[in-house]
C-alpha positions in Angstrom: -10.2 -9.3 51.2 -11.3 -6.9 49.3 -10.2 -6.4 45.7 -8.8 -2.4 44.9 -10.0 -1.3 41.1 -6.8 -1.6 38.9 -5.5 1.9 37.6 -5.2 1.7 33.6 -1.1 2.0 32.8 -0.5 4.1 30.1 1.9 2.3 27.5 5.3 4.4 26.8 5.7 3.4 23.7 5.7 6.5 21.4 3.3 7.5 19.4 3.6 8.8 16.1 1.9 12.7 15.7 0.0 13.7 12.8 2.4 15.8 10.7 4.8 12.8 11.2 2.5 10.0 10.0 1.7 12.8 7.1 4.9 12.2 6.3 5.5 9.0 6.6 2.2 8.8 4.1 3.5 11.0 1.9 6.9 10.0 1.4 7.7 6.5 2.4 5.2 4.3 1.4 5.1 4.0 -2.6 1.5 2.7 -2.5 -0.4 5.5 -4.3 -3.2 6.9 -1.6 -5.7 9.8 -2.0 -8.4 11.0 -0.4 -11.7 12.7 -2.0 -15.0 14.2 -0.3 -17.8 13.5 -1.4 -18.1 16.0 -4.1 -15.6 14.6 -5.6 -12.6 16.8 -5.4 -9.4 15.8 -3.9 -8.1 16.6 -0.7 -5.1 14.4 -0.8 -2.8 12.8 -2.1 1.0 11.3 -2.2 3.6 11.4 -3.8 3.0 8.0 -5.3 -0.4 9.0 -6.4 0.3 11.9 -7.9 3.4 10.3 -10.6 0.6 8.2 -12.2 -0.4 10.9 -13.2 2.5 12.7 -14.0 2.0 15.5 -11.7 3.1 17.0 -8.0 0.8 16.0 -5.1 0.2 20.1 -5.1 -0.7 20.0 -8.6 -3.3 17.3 -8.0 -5.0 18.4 -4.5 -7.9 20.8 -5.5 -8.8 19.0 -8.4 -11.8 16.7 -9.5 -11.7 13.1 -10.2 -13.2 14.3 -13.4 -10.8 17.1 -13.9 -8.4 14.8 -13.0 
């Protein structure tokens, strides 16, 4: 007997794309989460995020941490 190499299944459980787990990010998880490059400046944030400082997520993104 000889042993046949085993085809990899692919799962079918769905996968999330990227504008929806943007979304999910942004809106439904009230943990505050940015995201700065190395310069500093930030190139995300949510919704969370952006009420401690009193402010839209739009109204922080661009900004500084030092700005900020």
């Amino acid at each position: 007997m000889s042993a046949q190499p085993q085809t990899p299944t692919r799962s079918t459980t769905p996968r999330l794309r990227a504008d929806q787990v943007e979304t999910l990010v942004t809106h439904a998880l009230n943990a505050p989460m940015s995201v700065v490059d190395s310069a500093l400046r930030v190139v995300y944030v949510n919704a969370s995020f952006a009420r401690w400082f009193q402010r839209t997520p739009a109204e922080v993104t661009g900004l500084t941490l030092v700005d900020l």
